[in-house]
Each structure stands twice: as structure tokens, then as C-alpha cells.
C-alpha atoms as one frame of an Amber mdcrd trajectory, in Angstrom:
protein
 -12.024 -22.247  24.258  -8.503 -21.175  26.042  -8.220 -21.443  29.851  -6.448
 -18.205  29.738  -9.083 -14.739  29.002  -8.071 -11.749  27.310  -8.469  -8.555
  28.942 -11.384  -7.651  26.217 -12.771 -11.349  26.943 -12.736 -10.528  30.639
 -15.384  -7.434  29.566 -17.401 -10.016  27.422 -18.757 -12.109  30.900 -22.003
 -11.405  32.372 -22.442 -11.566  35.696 -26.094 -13.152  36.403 -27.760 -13.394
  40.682 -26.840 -16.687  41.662 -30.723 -17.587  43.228 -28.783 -20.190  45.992
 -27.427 -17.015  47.791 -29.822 -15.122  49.969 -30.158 -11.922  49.097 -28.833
  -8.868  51.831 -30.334  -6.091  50.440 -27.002  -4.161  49.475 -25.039  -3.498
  46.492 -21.853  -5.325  48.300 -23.914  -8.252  48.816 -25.130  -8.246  44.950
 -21.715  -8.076  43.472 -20.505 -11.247  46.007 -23.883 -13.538  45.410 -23.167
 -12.717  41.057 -21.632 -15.090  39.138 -19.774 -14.855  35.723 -22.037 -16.564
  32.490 -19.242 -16.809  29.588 -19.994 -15.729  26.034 -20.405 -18.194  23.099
 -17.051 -17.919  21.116 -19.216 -16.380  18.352 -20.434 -13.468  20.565 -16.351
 -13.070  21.836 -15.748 -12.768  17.986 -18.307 -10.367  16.868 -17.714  -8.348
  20.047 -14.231  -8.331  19.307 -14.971  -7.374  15.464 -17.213  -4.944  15.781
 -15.131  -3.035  18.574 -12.702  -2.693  15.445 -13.561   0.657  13.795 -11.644
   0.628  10.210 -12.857  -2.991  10.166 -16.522  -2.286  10.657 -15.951   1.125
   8.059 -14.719  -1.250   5.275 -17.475  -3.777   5.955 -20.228  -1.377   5.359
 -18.513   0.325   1.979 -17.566  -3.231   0.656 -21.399  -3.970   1.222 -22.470
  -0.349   0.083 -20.131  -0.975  -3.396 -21.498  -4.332  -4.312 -25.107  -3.178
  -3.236 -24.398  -0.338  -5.455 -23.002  -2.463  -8.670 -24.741  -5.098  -8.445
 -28.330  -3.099  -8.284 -27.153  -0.357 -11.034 -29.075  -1.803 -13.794 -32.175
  -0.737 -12.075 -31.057   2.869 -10.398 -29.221   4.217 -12.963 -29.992   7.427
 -15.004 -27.820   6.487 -18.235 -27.204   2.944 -20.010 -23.174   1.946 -19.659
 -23.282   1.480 -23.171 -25.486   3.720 -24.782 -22.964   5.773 -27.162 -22.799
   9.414 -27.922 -19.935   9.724 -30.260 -20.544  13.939 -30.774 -20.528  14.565
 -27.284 -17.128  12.937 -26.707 -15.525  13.061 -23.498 -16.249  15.651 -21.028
 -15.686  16.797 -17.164 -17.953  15.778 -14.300 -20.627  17.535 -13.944 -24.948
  17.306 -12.652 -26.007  15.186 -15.841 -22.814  12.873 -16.065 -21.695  12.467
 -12.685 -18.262  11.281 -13.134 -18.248  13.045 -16.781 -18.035  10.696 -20.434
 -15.764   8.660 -22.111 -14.102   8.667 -25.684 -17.158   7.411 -26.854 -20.086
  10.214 -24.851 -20.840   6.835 -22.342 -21.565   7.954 -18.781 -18.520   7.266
 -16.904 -20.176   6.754 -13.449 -22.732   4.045 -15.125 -19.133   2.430 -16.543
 -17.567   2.298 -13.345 -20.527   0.590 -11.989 -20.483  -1.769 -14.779 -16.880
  -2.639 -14.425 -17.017  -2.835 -10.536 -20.014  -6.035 -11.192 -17.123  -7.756
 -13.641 -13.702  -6.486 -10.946 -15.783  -7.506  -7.663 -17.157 -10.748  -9.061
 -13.884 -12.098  -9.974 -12.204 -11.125  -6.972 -14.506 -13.041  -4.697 -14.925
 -16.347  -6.947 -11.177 -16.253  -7.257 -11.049 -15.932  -3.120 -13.490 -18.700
  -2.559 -11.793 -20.722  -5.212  -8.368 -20.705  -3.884  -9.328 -21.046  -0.421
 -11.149 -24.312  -0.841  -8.204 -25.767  -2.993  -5.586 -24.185  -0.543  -7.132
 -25.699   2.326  -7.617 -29.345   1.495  -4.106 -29.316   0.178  -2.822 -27.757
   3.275  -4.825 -29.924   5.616  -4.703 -32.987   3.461  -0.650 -32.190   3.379
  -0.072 -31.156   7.096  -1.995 -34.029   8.311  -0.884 -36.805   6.906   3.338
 -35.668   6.399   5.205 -37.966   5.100   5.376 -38.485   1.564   2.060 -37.038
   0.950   3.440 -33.573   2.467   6.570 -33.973   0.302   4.312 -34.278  -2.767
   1.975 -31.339  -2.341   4.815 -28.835  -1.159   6.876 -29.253  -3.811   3.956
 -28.679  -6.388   3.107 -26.266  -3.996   6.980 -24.568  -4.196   6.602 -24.950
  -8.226   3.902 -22.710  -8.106   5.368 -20.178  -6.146   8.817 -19.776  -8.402
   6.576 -19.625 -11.515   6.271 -15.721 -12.504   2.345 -15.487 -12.264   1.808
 -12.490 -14.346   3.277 -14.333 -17.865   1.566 -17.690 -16.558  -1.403 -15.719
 -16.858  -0.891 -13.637 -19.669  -0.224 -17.024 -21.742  -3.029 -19.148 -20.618
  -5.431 -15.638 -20.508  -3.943 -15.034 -24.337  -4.451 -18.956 -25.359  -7.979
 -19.587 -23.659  -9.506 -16.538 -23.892 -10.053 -13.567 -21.442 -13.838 -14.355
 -20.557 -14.797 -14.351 -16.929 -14.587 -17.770 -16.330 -11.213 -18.531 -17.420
  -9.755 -15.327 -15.568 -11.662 -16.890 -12.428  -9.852 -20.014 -13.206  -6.778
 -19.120 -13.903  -6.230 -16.843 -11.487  -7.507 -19.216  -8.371  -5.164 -22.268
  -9.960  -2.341 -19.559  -8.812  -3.584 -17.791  -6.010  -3.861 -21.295  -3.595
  -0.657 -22.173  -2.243  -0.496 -18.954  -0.344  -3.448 -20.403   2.155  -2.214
 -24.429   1.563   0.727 -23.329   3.481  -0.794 -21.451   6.099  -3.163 -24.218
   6.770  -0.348 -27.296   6.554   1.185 -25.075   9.271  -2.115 -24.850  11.754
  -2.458 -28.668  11.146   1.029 -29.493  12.252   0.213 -27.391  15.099  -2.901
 -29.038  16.222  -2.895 -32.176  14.727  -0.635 -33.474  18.331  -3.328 -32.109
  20.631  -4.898 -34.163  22.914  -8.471 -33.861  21.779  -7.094 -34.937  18.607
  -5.724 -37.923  20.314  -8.991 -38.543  21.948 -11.075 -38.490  18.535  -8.685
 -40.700  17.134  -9.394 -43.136  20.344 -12.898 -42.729  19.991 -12.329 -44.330
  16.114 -13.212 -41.000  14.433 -12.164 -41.009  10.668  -9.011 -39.133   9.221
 -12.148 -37.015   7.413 -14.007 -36.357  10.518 -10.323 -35.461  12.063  -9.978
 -32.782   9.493 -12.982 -31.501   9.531 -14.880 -31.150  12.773 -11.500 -31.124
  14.742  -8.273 -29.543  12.634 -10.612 -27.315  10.167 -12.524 -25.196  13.149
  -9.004 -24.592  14.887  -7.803 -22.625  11.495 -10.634 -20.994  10.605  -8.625
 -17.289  11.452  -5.473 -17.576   9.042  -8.102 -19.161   6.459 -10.657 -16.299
   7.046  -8.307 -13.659   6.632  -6.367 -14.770   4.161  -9.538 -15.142   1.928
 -10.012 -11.289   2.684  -6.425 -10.684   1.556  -6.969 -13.086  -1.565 -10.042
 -10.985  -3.213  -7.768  -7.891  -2.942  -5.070  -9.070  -4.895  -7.363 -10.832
  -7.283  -8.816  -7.526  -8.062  -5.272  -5.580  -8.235  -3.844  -8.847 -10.701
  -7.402  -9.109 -13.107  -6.881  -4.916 -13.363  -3.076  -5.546 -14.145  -3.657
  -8.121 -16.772  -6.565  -6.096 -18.162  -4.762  -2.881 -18.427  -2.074  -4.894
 -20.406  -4.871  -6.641 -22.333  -4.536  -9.876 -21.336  -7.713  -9.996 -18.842
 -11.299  -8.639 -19.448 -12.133  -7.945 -22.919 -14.297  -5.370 -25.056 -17.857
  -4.704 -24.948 -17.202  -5.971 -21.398 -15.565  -4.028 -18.981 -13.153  -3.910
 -15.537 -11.763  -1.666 -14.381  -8.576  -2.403 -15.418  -9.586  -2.259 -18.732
 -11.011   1.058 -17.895  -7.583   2.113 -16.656  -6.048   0.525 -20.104  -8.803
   2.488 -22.425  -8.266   5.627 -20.731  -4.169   5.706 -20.680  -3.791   7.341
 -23.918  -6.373  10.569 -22.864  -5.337  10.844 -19.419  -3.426  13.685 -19.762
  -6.675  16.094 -21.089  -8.862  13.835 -19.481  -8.127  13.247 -16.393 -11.181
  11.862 -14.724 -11.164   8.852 -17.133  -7.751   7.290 -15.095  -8.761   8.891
 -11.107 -11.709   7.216 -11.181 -11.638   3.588 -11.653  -8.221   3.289 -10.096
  -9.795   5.023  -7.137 -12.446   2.281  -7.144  -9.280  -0.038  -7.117  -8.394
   1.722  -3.850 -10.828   1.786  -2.213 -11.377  -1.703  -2.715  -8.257  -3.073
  -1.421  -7.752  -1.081   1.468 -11.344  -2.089   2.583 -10.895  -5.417   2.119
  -7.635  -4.881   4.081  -9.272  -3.076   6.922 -11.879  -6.234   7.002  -8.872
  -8.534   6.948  -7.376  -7.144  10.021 -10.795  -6.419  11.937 -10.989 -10.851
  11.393  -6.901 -11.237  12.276  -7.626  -9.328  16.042 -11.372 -10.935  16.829
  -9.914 -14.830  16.034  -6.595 -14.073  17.643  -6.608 -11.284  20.303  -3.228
 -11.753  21.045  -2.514 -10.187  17.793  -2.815  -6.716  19.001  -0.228  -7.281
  21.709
């Protein structure tokens, strides 16, 4: 824990009697005889979190949304794929909340459906990429040398590759099932967080309590992880957040170009691709699912900074 407090830390100390000073009686005597009882760094951080409004309003709809897509099967009025071909599309309305598709299937059970498929890759793609992204980066930043040279130049070759044909290739050549889009899209989605982490290493790896494990025989793996790991859990935290964003926003893109999810199973970016050539007298089909999109992202945003500001208050300097 830092020597020097935040303002908002200063808030988050208790002051407690101290029982070795006698008590006077009055209130000037109570404040002198108290004495400050820090928070755990765990209470700091939630404190700090929770005092972050847009943070704590996209934590609750993120849990809302996969509470609500993930628990459809058993709530909803209408199958996603029951089929009504003489209905056809229609408009909103009390039956079909968010109105029909092409094919008379309730729209509102379809975004549902898709969210389960959009949501699920997002987060195995964010988990993914931040395990491999952080033993490269810590593996790299510790040990420099050649080892560093190695794992930042694959690291650079990654980066300089454009992701979206990568992806459309290996998407087009293995398949577009969920597994392989989880795959693929983590095996380019890591060097993002390997980078931020080799940085924090090379930060902390010169710090004295890092000195002092290493003179107390510690291992290079209990360096890394009881040591360097905890002292970059921020960056990797939010950057996770940031990661199951733009896993969401790249699946959608590759699925509206037909590369990602494929039929009977939906996204919604394959919702968005299905509904491109009826969007213009049926509106609803396109608003929908890309505002699903939206309000993903920007939630997941709003949780990313709520995590940046409680790890790092001097952020919001």
C-alpha cells in the first residue's frame, strides 16, 4: 500500500477510541483520544468503485443482459425459432415485443438468443487473451534479454497483420462455430495486454521487495506471481473489460460479412447481416440488435473506467 493517501483514501479511515486515553467527557477530547484504523486495499477499491456512478450503471445492465439471455429459455413467451412464414415481418407491438422477422420469428426472443452466442464469445475471448497476454508480458518483461526480444517481435508480427482478413481466412477455412471464433479471435486479441503487462514488470520488477524475495531464495515463478502479478492487476483488469467489447464489435463485424456465426445459430451480427437487405421497410430488424451492440460496449466501457479510477486514483487527476 502507498505511503502517500488520496484525498478519497483519506475519507476511507475510521477513526476508532483509543481505550489508553482517559476519557474527558467532551467532544474535543473524543476527536484527540481517536485514532485512524486503515481500510483493507479491497474495501479502498470497492469504495472507490462503487462511488463511480456510470461504472456501477453498466455493472448492473451487463448483469441484468446476461441474467436476461442466459435465463430466456425459461421466461420467454415465443420459441426463437418457431417459424411463421404467413405472418412475415411485422412492427413491434403487445404480442411480439420487438415485432418478427422475414420468417414470422419473434424478434425480441432472437435478440435474446443471439445476445447468449455475442456475450459468450466476448467474455471467453477476454479471459482467453488475458491469460496468454499476461504470461507473455510478464514472462517477457521479466526476464529481458533475448527472451523479451523473442516475444515482442512475435508480439509486433501480430500487430502489423490486418486482423479482420486473418480472421475471415482462418473463420472461412475452419469453420465459423463458436469455438473456433473464440479461438481465433483470442490468438489476436493478446498482445494488446502482453504489452501492457511487459511494461508494469519492467516497472516493478527493480523494487526493493522484489529484491528482498529474490534474497529470501523465492523462485522466478513465485516472483511473478505473488510479487509482479498483484502489482498489475489494474491495466490487466481493465483491459479485459475493454477486450470483451471489441470481441463483441469484431465477432458482429465478421458475422455481418459472413465470416463469423453461422445459420440456425445466431449473433447479432448475423442479425444485423440477415436484416440489411429489409431495413429500409423494416426498420426494427437493424435498430435493434445493433442497439444491443451499444449498449454493450459502452457498458462494458463505463465498467472499464469505474476499475481504471478505483486501482489508480490518480487517474482522475
Amino acid at each position: 500500500m502507498s505511503m502517500y493517501m488520496d484525498r478519497d483514501d483519506i475519507a476511507d479511515v475510521d477513526l476508532m477510541p483509543n481505550p489508553h486515553v482517559p476519557d474527558s467527557g467532551d467532544v474535543d477530547a473524543e476527536l484527540v483520544q481517536a485514532e485512524p484504523v486503515a481500510r483493507s486495499q479491497w474495501q479502498m477499491f470497492r469504495r472507490r468503485f462503487f462511488h463511480h456512478k456510470l461504472a456501477v450503471f453498466g455493472l448492473i445492465a451487463m448483469v441484468l443482459l446476461f441474467v436476461a439471455c442466459f435465463t430466456s429459455q425459461w421466461w420467454l413467451p415465443h420459441d426463437p425459432n418457431t417459424q411463421d412464414i404467413l405472418l412475415g415481418p411485422t412492427a413491434p407491438s403487445r404480442e411480439h415485443w420487438f415485432g418478427t422477422d422475414q420468417l414470422g420469428r419473434d424478434y425480441f426472443a432472437r435478440v435474446m438468443e443471439g445476445g447468449k452466442i455475442s456475450l459468450k464469445i466476448g467474455l471467453a475471448v477476454a479471459l482467453l487473451s488475458t491469460v496468454v497476454g499476461t504470461i507473455a508480458g510478464s514472462v517477457a518483461g521479466f526476464f529481458s534479454g533475448w527472451t523479451d526480444q523473442i516475444l515482442m517481435r512475435v508480439t509486433d508480427l501480430f500487430l502489423i497483420v490486418p486482423s479482420i482478413a486473418i480472421l475471415a481466412i482462418a473463420l472461412n477455412t475452419c469453420g465459423g462455430t463458436d469455438t473456433v471464433i473464440m479461438f481465433v479471435l483470442a490468438g489476436l486479441f493478446w498482445m494488446a495486454i502482453a504489452r501492457v503487462v511487459r511494461g508494469q514488470v519492467l516497472a516493478v520488477k527493480e523494487k526493493e521487495f522484489v529484491e528482498a524475495a529474490r534474497a529470501a531464495g523465492a523462485s522466478n515463478s513465485r516472483i511473478i506471481l505473488r510479487h509482479l502479478l498483484p502489482n498489475c492487476i489494474g491495466p490487466i483488469m481493465v483491459n479485459m473489460t475493454l477486450a470483451i467489447a471489441g470481441a463483441i464489435v469484431t465477432e458482429s463485424t465478421l458475422s455481418f460479412l459472413g465470416f463469423g456465426v453461422q445459420p440456425p445459430k445466431t449473433s447479432w451480427g448475423n442479425m444485423l447481416a440477415d436484416a440489411k437487405g429489409n431495413y429500409a421497410v423494416n426498420t426494427h430488424l437493424l435498430y435493434f440488435p445493433g442497439l444491443m451492440i451499444l449498449i454493450t460496449v459502452l457498458c462494458v466501457n463505463f465498467i472499464g473506467d469505474g476499475l481504471r479510477d478505483a486501482f489508480d486514483p490518480q487517474a482522475r487527476r
